[in-house]
N, CA and C of each residue as an Amber inpcrd file, in Angstrom:
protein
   519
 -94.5550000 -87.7430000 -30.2970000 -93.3480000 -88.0800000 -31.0060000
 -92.5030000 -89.0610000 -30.2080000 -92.8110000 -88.8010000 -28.7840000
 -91.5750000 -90.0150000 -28.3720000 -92.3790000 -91.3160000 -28.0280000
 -93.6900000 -91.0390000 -28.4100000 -94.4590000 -92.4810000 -28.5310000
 -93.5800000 -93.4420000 -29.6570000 -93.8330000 -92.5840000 -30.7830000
 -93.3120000 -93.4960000 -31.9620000 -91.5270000 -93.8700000 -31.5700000
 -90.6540000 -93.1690000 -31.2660000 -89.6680000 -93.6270000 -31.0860000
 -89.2940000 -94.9290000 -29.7590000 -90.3560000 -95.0630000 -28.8920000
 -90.1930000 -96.3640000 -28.1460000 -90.7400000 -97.1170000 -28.8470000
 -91.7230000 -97.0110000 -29.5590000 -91.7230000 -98.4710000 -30.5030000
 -91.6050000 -98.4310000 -31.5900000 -90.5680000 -97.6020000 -31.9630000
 -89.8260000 -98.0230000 -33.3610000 -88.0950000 -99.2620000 -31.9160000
 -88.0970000 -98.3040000 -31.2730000 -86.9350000 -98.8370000 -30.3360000
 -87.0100000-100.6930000 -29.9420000 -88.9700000-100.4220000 -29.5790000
 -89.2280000-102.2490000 -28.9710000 -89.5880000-102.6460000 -29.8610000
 -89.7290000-102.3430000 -31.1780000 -89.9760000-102.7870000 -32.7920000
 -88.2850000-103.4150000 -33.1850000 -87.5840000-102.9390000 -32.7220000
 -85.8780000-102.8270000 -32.9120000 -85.5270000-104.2720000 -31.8010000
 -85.7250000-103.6590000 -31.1680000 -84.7070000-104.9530000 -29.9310000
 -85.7970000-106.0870000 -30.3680000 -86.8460000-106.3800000 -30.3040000
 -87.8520000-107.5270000 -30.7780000 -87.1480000-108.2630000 -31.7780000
 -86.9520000-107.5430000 -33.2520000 -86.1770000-108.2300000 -33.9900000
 -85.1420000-108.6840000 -33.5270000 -84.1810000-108.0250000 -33.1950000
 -82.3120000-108.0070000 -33.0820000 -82.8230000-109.2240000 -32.5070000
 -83.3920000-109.6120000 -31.3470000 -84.0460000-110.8050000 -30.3930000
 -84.1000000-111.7450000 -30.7650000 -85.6500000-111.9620000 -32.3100000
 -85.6970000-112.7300000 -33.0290000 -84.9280000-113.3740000 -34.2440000
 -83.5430000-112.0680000 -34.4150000 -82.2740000-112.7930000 -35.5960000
 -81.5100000-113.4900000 -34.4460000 -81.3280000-113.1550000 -33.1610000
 -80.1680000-113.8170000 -32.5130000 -80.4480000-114.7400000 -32.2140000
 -82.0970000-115.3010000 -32.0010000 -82.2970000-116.7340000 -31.2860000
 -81.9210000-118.1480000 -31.6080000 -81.8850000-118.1000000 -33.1230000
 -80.5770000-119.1830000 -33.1630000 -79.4180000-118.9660000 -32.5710000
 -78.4980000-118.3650000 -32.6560000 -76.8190000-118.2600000 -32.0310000
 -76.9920000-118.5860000 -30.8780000 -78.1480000-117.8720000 -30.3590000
 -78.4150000-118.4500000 -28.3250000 -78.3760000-119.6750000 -28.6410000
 -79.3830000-119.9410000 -28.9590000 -80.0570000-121.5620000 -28.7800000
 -78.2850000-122.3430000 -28.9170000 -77.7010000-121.9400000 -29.9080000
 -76.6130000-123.1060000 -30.2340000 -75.7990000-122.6750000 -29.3670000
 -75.4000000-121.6570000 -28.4730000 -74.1800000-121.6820000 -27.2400000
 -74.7770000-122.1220000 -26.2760000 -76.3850000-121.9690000 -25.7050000
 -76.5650000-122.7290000 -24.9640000 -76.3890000-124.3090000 -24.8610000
 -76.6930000-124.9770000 -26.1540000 -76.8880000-126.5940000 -26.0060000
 -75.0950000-126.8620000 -26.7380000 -74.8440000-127.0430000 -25.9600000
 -73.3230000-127.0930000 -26.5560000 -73.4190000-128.7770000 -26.4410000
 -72.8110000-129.1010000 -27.8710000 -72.6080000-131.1190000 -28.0990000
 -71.5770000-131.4440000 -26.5830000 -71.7340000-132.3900000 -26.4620000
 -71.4840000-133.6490000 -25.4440000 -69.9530000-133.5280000 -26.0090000
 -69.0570000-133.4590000 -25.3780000 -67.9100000-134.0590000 -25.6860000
 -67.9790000-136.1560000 -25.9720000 -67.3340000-135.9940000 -26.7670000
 -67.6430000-137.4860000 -27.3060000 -66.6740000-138.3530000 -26.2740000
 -67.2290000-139.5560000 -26.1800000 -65.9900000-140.3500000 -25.1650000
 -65.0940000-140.6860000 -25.4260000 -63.9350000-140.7880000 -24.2510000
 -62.6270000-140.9260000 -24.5970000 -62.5970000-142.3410000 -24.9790000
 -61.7220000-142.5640000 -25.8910000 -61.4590000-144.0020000 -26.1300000
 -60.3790000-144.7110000 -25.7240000 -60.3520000-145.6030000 -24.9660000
 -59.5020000-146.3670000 -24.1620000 -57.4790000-146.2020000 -24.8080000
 -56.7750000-145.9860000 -23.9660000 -55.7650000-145.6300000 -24.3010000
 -55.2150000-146.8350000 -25.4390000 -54.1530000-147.1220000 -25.9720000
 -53.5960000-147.9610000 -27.0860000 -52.7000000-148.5460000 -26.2060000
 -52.5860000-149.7540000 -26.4350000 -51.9200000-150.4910000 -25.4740000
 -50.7780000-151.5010000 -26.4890000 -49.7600000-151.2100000 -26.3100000
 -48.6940000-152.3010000 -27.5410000 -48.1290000-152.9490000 -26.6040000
 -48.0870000-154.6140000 -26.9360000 -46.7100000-155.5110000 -26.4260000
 -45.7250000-155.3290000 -27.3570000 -44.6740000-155.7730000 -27.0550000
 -43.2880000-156.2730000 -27.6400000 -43.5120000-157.5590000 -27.8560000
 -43.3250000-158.4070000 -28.6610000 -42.9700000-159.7700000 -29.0970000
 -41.6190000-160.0780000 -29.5920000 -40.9090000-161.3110000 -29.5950000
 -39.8150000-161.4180000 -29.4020000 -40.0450000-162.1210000 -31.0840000
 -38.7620000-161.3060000 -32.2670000 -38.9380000-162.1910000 -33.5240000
 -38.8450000-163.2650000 -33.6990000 -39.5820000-163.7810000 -34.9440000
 -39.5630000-165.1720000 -34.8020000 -38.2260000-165.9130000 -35.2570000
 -38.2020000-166.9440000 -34.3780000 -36.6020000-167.5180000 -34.7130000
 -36.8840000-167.8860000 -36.1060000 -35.3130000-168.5140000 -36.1430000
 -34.6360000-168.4880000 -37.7500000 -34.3990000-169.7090000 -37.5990000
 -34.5020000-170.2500000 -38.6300000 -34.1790000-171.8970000 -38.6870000
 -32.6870000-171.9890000 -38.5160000 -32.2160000-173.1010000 -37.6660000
 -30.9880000-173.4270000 -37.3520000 -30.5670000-174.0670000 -38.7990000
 -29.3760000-173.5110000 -39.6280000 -28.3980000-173.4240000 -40.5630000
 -28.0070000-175.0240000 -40.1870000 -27.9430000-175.9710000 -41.2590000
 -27.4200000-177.6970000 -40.6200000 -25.9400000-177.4820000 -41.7150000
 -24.9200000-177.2460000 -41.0960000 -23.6620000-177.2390000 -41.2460000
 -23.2270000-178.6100000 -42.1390000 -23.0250000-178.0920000 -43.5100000
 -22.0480000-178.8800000 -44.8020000 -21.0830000-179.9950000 -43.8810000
 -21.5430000-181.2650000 -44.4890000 -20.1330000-182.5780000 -44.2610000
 -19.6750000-182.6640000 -45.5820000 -18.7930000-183.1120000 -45.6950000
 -18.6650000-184.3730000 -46.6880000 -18.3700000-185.5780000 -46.4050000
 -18.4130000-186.4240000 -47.3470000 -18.5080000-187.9950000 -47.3080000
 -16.5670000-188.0940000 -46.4180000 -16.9150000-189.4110000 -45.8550000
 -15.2120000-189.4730000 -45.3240000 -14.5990000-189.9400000 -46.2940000
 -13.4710000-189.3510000 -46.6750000 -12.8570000-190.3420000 -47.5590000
 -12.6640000-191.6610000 -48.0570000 -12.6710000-192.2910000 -49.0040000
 -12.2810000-194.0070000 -48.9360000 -10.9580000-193.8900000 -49.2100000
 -10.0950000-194.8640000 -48.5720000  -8.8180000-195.3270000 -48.7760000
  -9.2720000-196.0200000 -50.3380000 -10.0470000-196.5250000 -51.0500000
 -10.1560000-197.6000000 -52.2070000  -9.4860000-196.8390000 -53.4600000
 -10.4200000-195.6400000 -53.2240000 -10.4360000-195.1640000 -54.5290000
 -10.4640000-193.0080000 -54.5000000  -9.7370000-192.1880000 -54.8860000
 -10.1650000-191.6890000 -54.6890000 -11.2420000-190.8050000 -55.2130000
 -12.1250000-189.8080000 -55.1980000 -13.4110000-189.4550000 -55.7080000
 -12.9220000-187.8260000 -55.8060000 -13.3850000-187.7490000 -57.3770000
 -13.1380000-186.3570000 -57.5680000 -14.7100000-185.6320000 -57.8210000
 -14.4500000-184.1400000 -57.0260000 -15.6810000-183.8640000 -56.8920000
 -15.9390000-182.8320000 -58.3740000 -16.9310000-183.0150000 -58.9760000
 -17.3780000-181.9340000 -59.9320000 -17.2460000-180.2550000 -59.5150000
 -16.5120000-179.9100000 -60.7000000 -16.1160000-178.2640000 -60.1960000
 -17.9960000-177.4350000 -59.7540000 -17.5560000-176.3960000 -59.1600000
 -18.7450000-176.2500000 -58.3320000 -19.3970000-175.2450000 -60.0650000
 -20.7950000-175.5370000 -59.8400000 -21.6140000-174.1350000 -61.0830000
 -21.7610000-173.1880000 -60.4980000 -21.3570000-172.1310000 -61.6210000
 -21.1240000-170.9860000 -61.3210000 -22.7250000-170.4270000 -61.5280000
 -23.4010000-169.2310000 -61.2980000 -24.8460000-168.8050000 -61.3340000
 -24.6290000-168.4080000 -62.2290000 -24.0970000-168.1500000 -63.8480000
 -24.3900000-167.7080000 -65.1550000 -25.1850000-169.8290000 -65.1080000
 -25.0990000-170.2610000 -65.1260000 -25.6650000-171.6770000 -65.4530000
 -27.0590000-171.8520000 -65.2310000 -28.0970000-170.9460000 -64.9390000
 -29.2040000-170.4670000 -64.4530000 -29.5850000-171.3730000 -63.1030000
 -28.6060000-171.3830000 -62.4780000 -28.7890000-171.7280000 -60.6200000
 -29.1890000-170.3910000 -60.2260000 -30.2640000-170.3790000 -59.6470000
 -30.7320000-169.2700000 -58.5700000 -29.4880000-169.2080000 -57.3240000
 -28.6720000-168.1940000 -56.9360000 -28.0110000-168.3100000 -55.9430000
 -29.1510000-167.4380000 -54.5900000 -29.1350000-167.9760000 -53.2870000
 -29.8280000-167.5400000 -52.4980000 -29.2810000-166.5510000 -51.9090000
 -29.3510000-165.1860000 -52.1120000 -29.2450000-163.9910000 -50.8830000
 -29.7770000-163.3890000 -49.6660000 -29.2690000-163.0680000 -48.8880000
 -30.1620000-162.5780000 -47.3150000 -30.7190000-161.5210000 -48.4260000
 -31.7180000-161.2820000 -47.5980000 -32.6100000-159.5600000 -47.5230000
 -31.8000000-158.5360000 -47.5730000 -30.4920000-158.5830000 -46.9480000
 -29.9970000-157.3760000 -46.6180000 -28.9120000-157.1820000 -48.0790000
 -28.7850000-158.5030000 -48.2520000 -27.6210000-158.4790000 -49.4490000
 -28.4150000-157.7800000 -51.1870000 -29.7330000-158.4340000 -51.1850000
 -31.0270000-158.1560000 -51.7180000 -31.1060000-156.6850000 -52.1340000
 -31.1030000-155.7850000 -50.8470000 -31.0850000-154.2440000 -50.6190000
 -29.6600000-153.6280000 -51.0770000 -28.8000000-154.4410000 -50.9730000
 -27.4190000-153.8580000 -51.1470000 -27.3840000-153.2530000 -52.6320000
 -27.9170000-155.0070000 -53.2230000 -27.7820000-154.9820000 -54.6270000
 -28.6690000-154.0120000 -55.4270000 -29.8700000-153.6680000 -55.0370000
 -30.7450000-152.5310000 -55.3690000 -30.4140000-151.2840000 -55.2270000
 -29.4460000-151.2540000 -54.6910000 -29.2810000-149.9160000 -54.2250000
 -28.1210000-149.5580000 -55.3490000 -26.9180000-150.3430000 -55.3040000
 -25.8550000-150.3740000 -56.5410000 -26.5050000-150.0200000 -57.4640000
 -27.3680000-150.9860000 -58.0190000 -28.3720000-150.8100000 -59.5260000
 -28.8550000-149.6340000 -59.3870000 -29.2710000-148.6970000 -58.1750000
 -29.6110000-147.3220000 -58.2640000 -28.7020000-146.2430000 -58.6770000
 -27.3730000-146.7410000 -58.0180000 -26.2350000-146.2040000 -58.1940000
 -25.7390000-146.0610000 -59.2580000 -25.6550000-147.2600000 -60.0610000
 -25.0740000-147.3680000 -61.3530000 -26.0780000-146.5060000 -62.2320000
 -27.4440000-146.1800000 -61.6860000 -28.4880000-145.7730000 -63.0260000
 -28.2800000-144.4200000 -62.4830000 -27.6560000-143.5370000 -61.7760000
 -27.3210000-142.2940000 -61.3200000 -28.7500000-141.9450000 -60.3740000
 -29.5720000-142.6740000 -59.8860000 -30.7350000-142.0880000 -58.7370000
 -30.5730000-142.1610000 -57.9550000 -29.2130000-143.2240000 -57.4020000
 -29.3080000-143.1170000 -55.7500000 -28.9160000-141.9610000 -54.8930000
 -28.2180000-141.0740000 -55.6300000 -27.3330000-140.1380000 -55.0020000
 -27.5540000-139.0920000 -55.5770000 -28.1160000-138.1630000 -54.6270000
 -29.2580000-136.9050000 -55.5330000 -27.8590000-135.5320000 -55.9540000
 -28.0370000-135.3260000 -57.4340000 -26.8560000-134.5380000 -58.1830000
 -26.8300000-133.7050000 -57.4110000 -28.1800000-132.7960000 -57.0990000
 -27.8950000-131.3650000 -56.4380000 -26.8110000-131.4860000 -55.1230000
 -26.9700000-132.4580000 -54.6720000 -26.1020000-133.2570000 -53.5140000
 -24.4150000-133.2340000 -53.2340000 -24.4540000-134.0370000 -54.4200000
 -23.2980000-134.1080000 -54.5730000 -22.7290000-132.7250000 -55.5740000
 -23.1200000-131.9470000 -55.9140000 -22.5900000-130.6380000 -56.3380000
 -22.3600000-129.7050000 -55.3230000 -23.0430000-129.9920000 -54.1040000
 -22.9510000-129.3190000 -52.7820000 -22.1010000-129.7870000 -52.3150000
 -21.3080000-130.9750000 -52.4900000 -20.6700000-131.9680000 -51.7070000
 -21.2270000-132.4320000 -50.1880000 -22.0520000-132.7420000 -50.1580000
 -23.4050000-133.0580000 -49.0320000 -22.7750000-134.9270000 -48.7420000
 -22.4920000-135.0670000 -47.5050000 -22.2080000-136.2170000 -46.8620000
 -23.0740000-136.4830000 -45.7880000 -24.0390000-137.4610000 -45.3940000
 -24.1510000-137.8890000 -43.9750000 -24.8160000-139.3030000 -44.4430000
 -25.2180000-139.5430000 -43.0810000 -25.8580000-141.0480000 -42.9890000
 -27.5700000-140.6360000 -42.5070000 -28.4210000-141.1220000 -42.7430000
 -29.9360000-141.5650000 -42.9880000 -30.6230000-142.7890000 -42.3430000
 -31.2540000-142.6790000 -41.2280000 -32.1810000-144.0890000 -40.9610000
 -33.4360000-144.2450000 -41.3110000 -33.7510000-144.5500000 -42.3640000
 -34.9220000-144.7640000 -43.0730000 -35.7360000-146.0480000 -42.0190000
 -37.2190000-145.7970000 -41.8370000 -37.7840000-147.1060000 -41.3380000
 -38.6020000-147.1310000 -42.7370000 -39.0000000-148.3610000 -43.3640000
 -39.4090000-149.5720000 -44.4460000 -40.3180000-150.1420000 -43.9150000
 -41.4190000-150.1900000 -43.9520000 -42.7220000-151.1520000 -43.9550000
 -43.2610000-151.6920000 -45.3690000 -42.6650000-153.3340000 -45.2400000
 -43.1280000-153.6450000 -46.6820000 -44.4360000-154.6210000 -46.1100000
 -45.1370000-154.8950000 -47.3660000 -46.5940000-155.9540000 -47.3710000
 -45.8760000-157.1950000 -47.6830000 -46.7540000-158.1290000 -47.8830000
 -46.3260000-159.5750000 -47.9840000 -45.6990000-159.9640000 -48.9200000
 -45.8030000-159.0900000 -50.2330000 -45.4270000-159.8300000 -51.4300000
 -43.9620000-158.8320000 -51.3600000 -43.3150000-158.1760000 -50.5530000
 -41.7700000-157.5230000 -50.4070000 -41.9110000-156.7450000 -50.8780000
 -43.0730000-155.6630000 -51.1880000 -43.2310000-154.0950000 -51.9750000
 -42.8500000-153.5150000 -50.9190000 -42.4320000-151.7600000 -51.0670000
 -42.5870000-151.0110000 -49.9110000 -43.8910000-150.5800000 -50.0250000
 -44.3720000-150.5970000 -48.8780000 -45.8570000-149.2860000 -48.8560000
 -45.5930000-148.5320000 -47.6420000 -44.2670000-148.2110000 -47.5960000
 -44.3120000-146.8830000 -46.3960000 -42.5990000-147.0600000 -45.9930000
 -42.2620000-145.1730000 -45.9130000 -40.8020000-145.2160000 -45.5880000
 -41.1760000-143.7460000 -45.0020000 -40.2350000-143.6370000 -43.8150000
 -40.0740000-142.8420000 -43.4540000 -38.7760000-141.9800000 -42.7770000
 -38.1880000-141.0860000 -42.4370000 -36.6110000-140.8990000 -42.0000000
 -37.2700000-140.9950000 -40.6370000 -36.4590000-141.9930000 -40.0380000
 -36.0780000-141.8270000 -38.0470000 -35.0250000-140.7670000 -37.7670000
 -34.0820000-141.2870000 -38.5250000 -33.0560000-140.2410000 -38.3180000
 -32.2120000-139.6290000 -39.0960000 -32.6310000-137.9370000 -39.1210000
 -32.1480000-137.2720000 -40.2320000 -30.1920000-137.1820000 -40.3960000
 -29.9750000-136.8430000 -41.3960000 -28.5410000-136.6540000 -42.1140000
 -28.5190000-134.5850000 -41.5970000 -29.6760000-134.0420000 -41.5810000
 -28.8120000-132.9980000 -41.1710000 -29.5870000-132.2620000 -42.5170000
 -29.3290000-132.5790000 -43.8810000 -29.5350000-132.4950000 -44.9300000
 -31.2500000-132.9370000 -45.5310000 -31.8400000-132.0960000 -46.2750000
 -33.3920000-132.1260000 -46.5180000 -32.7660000-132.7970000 -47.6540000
 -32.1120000-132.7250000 -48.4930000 -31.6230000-133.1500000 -50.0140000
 -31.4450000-134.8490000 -49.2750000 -30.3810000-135.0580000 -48.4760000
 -29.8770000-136.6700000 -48.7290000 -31.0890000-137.5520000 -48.2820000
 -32.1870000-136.5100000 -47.1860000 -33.1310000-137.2450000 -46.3690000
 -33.9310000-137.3020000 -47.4990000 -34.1770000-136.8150000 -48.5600000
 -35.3330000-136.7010000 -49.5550000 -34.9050000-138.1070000 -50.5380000
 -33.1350000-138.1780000 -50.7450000 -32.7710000-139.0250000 -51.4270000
 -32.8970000-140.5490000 -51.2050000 -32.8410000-140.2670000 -49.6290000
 -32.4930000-141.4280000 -49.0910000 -34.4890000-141.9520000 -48.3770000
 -35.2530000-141.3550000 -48.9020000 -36.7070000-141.5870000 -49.1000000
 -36.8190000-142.4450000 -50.6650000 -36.3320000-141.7230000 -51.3490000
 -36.7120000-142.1570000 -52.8660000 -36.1900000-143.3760000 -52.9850000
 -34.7820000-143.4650000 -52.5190000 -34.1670000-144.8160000 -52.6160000
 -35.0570000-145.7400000 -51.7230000 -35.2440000-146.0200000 -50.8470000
 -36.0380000-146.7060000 -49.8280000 -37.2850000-146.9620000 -50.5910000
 -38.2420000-146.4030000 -51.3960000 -39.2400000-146.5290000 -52.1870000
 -39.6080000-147.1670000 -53.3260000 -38.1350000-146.7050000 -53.7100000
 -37.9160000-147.5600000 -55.0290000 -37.2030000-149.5030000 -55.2020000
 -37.5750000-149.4140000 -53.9140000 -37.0190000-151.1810000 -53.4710000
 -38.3660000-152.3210000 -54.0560000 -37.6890000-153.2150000 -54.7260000
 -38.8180000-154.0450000 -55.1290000 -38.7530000-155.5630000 -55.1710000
 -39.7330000-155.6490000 -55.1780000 -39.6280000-157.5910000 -54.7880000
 -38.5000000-158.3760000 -54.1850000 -38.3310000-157.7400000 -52.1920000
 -37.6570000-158.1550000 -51.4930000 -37.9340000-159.6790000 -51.3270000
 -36.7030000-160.4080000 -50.9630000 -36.9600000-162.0330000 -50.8080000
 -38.2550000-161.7940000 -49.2210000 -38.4600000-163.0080000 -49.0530000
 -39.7570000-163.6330000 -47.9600000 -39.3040000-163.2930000 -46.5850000
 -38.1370000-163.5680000 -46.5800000 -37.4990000-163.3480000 -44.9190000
 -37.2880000-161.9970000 -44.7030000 -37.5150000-161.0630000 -45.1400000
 -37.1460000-159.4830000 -44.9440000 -38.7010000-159.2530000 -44.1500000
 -37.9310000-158.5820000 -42.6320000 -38.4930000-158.2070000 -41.5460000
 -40.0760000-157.3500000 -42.3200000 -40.9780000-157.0460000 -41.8220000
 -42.2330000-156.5280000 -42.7060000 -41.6970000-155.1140000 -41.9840000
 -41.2270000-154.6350000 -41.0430000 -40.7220000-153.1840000 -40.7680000
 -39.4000000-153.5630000 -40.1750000 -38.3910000-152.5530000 -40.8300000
 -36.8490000-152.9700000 -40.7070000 -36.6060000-151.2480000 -40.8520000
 -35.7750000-150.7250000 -39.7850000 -34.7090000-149.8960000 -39.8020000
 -33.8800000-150.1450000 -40.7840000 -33.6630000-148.7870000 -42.0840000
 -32.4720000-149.0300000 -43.1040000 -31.4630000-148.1370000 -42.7010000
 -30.0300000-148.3410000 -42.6600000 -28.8000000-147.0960000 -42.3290000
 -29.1190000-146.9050000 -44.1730000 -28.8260000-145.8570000 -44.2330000
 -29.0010000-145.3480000 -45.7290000 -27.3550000-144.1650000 -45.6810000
 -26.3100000-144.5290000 -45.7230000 -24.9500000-143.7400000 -46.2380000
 -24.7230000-142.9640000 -47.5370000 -24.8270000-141.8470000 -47.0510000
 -24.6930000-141.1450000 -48.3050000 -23.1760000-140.4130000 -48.3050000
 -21.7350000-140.8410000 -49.0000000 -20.1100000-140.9030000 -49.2040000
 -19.9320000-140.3390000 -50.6480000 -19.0350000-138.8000000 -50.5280000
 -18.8140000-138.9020000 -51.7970000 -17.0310000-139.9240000 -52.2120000
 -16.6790000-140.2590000 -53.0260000 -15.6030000-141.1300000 -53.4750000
 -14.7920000-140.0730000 -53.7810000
C-alpha cells in the first residue's frame, strides 16, 4: 500500500512539474530592458522680428494753393480695417459674450470671479488644435470655461504667435 502512494505522490509532483514549466521558463528569461533613448534636448530661439512700422508724412504744405484732404472711409465702405491678433481675440471673445458662452451660467450664479492662463497652439491656417490651463482660477467651472472659450477661436489673422499664453478674466459687472 505505501508502494502505490509514492507513486501516486511522484505521479503528482511530475505533473505539478510539467504544468509549471512554462511560468519557470518565462521568470527565468526575463526581456532585455529596451534602451534608453537619448535625453530631449530644447533650444530657445529668439522670435522673429516684426517689420519696422514706416511712420505716416504728409505732403508739406504749398503756400499756392491750399489742398483739402478727402474725409477719411469709414469700414462700413467695405475697406478691410487691419487688426493685431490680440485685438482679433478680443473681438471673439465679445461675440462669445454677447451669444451668452463666454461666461459659464453655473458661474456666474455662484458668483465665481478669477483670472485663467490658457496656453493656445494654433496650425497655420489660425485654427486652435490645442489649449490648455497653465494657470488655474482656483475654480474647475471658469478653468473649464475659459478652455471652451480658447477653443472656440477661429480664423486668427497670420501674425498670431503658433503658441501664445492667453490671460483669460473672468469679472462679474
Amino acid at each position: 500500500m505505501t508502494r502505490t502512494n509514492y507513486r501516486l505522490l511522484l505521479a503528482l509532483a511530475v505533473s505539478l512539474l510539467l504544468h509549471l514549466l512554462p511560468f519557470i521558463e518565462a521568470l527565468l528569461a526575463l526581456p532585455a530592458p529596451p534602451p534608453q533613448a537619448p535625453p530631449l534636448q530644447a533650444t530657445l530661439r529668439a522670435p522673429p522680428a516684426m517689420p519696422a512700422q514706416v511712420p505716416l508724412s504728409l505732403p508739406e504744405p504749398s503756400a499756392a494753393a491750399p489742398k483739402t484732404l478727402p474725409p477719411p472711409q469709414s469700414p462700413k465702405n467695405n475697406t478691410k480695417v487691419i487688426k493685431s491678433w490680440a485685438q482679433e481675440i478680443q473681438r471673439q471673445f465679445l461675440k462669445q459674450q454677447k451669444q451668452g458662452i463666454f461666461y459659464p451660467a453655473e458661474a456666474i450664479a455662484k458668483g465665481l470671479e478669477g483670472d485663467v492662463l490658457v496656453l493656445i497652439v494654433l496650425n497655420p491656417d489660425g485654427q486652435v488644435v490645442g489649449a490648455r490651463v497653465e494657470e488655474s482660477s482656483g475654480s474647475r467651472l471658469l478653468d473649464d470655461g475659459a478652455l471652451q472659450a480658447a477653443r472656440a477661436l477661429r480664423a486668427l489673422p497670420a501674425d498670431t504667435p503658433r503658441e501664445t499664453l492667453l490671460p483669460i478674466r473672468f469679472r462679474l459687472k
